[in-house]
C-alpha positions as CSV (number, residue, x, y, z in Angstrom):
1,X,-1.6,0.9,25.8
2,X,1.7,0.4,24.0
3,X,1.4,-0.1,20.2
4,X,1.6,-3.8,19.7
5,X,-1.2,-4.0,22.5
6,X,-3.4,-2.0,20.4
7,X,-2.6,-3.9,17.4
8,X,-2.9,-7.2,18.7
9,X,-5.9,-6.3,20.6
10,X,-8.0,-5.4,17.4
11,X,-6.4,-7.4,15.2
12,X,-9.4,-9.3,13.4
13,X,-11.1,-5.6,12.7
14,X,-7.6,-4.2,11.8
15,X,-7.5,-7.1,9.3
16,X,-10.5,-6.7,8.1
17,X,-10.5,-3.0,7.3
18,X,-6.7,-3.3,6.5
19,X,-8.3,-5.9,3.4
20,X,-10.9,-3.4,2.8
21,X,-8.4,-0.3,2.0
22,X,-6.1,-2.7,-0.2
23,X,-9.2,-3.9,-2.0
24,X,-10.5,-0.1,-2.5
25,X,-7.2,2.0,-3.7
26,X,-5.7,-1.1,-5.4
27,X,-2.9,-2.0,-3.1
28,X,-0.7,-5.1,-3.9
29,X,0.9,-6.2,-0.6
30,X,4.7,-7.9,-1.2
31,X,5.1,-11.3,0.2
32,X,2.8,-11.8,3.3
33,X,1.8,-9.7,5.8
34,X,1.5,-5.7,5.1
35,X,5.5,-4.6,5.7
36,X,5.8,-3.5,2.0
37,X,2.7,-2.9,-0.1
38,X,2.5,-1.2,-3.8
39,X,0.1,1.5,-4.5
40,X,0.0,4.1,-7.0
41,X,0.9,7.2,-6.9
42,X,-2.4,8.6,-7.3
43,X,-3.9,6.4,-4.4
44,X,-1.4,7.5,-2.3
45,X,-2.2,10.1,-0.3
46,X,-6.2,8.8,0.6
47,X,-4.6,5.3,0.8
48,X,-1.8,6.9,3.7
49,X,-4.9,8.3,5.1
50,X,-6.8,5.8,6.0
51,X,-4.3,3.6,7.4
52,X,-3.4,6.1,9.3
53,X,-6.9,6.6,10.5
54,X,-6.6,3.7,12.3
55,X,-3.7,4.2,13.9
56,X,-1.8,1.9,11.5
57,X,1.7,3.4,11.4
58,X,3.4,4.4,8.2
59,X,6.8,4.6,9.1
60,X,8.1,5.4,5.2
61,X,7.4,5.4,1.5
62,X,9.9,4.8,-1.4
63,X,9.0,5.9,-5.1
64,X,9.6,3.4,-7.8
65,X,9.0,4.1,-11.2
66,X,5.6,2.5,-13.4
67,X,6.3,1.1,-16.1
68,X,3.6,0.4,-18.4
69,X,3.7,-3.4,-20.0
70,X,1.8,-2.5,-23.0
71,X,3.5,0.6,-23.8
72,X,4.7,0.6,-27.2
73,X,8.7,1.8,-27.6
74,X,9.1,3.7,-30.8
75,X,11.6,2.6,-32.6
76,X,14.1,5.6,-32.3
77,X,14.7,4.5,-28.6
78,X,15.7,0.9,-29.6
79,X,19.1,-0.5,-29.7
């Protein structure tokens, strides 16, 4: 079975668990669908896991920097 088959074929369990492992490591897909999806770093590596458990491929990851919206600046670093 090519790839697509098997993804089409099991699409409304893939969906399902695919909701289930966003839902558990905190995983904010971009736009629709699952092409691009955020996850921190320390959920990465169980989150790349599972996916890949069910035969979800992961063809790459890209590392952006967290920055956190409550963090207070000190003054020193100000312009």
């Amino acid at each position: 079975m090519k790839y697509f088959d098997y993804l089409n074929s099991n699409k409304k369990n893939l969906v399902e668990q695919l909701e289930r492992i966003l839902t558990l490591y905190k995983v904010e897909p971009v736009g629709t669908g699952y092409v691009d999806c955020i996850v921190m770093r320390d959920n990465l590596k169980q989150f790349v896991d599972e996916i890949t458990a069910l035969g979800v491929v992961i063809s790459g990851v890209s590392w952006w920097c967290y920055v956190d919206p409550w963090l207070q600046v000190p003054d020193d670093w100000k312009r």
